[in-house]
C-alpha positions as a Markdown table, in Angstrom:
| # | Residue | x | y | z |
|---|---|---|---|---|
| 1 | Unk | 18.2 | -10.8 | 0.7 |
| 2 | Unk | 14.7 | -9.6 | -0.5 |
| 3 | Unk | 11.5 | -10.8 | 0.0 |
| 4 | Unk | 8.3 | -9.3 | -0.5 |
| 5 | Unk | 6.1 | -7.9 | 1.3 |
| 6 | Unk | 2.6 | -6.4 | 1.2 |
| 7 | Unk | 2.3 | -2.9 | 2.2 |
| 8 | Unk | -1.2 | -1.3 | 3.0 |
| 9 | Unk | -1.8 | 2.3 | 2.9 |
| 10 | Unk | -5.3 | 3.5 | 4.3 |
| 11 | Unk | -6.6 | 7.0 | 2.6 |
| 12 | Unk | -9.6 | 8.9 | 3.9 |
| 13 | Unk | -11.2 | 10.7 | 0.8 |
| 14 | Unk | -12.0 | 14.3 | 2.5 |
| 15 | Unk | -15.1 | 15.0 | 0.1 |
| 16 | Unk | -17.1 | 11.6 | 1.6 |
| 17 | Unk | -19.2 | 12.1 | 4.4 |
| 18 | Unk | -17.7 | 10.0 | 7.7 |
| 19 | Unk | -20.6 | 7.5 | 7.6 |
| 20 | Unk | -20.0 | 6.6 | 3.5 |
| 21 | Unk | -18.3 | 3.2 | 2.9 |
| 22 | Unk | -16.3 | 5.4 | 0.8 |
| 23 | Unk | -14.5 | 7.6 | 3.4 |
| 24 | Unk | -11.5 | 5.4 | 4.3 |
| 25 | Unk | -10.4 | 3.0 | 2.3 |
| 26 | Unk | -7.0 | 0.6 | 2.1 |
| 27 | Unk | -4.6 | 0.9 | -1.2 |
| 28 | Unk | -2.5 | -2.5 | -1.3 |
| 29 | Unk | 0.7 | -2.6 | -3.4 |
| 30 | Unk | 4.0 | -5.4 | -3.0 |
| 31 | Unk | 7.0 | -4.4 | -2.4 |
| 32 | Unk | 10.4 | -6.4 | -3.1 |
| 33 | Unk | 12.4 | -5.1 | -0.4 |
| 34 | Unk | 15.0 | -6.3 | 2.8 |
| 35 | Unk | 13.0 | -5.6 | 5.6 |
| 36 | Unk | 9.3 | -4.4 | 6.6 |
| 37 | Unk | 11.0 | -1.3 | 7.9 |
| 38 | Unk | 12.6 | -0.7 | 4.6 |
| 39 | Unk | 9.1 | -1.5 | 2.8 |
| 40 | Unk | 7.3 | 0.8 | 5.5 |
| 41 | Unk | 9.3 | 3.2 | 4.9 |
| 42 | Unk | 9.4 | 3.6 | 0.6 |
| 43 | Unk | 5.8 | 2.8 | 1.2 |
| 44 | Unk | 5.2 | 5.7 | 3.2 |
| 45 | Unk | 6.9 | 7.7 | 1.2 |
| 46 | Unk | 4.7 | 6.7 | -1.8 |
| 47 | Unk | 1.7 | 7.5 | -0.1 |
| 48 | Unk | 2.9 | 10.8 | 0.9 |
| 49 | Unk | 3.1 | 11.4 | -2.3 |
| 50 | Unk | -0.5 | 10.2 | -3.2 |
| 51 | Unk | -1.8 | 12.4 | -0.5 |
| 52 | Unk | -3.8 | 15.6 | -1.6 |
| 53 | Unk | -6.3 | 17.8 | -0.6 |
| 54 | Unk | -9.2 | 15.3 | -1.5 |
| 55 | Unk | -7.4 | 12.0 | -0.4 |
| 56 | Unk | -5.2 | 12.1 | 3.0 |
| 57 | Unk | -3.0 | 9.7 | 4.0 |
| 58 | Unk | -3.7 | 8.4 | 7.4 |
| 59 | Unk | -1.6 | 5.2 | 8.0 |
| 60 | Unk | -0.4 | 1.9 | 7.1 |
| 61 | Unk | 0.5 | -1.4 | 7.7 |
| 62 | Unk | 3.2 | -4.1 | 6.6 |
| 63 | Unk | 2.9 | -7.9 | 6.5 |
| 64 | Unk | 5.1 | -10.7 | 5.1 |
| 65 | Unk | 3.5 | -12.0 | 1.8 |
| 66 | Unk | 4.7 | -15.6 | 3.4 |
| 67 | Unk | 1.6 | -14.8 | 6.3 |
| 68 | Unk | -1.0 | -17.4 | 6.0 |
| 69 | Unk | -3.7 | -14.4 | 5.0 |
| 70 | Unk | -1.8 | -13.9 | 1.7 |
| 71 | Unk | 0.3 | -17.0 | 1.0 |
| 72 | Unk | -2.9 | -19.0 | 0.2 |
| 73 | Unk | -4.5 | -16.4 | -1.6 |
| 74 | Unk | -4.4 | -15.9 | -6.2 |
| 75 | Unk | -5.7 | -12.7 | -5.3 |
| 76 | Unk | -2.7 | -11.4 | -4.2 |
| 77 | Unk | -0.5 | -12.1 | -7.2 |
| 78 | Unk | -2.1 | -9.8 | -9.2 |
| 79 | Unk | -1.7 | -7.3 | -6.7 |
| 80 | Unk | 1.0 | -4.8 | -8.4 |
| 81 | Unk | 4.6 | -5.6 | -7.2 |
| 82 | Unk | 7.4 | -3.1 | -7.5 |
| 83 | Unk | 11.1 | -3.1 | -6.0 |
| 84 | Unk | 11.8 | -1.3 | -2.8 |
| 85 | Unk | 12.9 | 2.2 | -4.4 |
| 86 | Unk | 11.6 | 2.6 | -7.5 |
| 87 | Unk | 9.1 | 5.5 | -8.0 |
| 88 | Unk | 6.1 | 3.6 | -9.8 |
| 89 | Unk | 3.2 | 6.6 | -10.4 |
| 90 | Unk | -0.1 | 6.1 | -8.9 |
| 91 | Unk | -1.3 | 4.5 | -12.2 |
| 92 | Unk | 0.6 | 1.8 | -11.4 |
| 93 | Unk | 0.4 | 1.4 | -7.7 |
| 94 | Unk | -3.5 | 1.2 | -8.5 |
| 95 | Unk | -4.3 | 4.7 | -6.1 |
């Protein structure tokens, strides 16, 4: 069974000075998946993949979409939403 989930990645943009709001910021995408280790883990990978020289990746974080933070939210929904596996370019992750 899937369910979705909402994966955070944080970047820290290497040219921003440590004290710039800039410097670390979070990069949110959906993911349909069977588990929060499954979705941490194609996540992850994802934001490997992002990182560069300019923009690091320094960790994340997975919560349930059904957590009261994000089930009461519209925001949310137009968040981008892709299926555990698929390899979505950064264009459309929105990082």
């Amino acid at each position: 069974m899937q369910n979705i989930w909402i994966y955070v990645a944080w970047f820290r943009d290497e040219t921003a000075q440590p004290d710039d709001q800039d410097y670390e910021w979070p990069a949110v995408v959906r993911i349909n998946a069977s588990s929060a280790t499954a979705t941490k883990e194609w996540g992850d990978h994802l934001a490997r993949r992002a990182h560069s020289a300019e923009r690091v990746f320094v960790r994340s974080e997975v919560h349930h979409s059904d957590d009261e933070r994000y089930r009461e939210s519209a925001e949310w929904k137009s968040v981008p939403c892709i299926e555990d596996g698929a390899e979505e370019s950064d264009a459309v992750l929105g990082w």
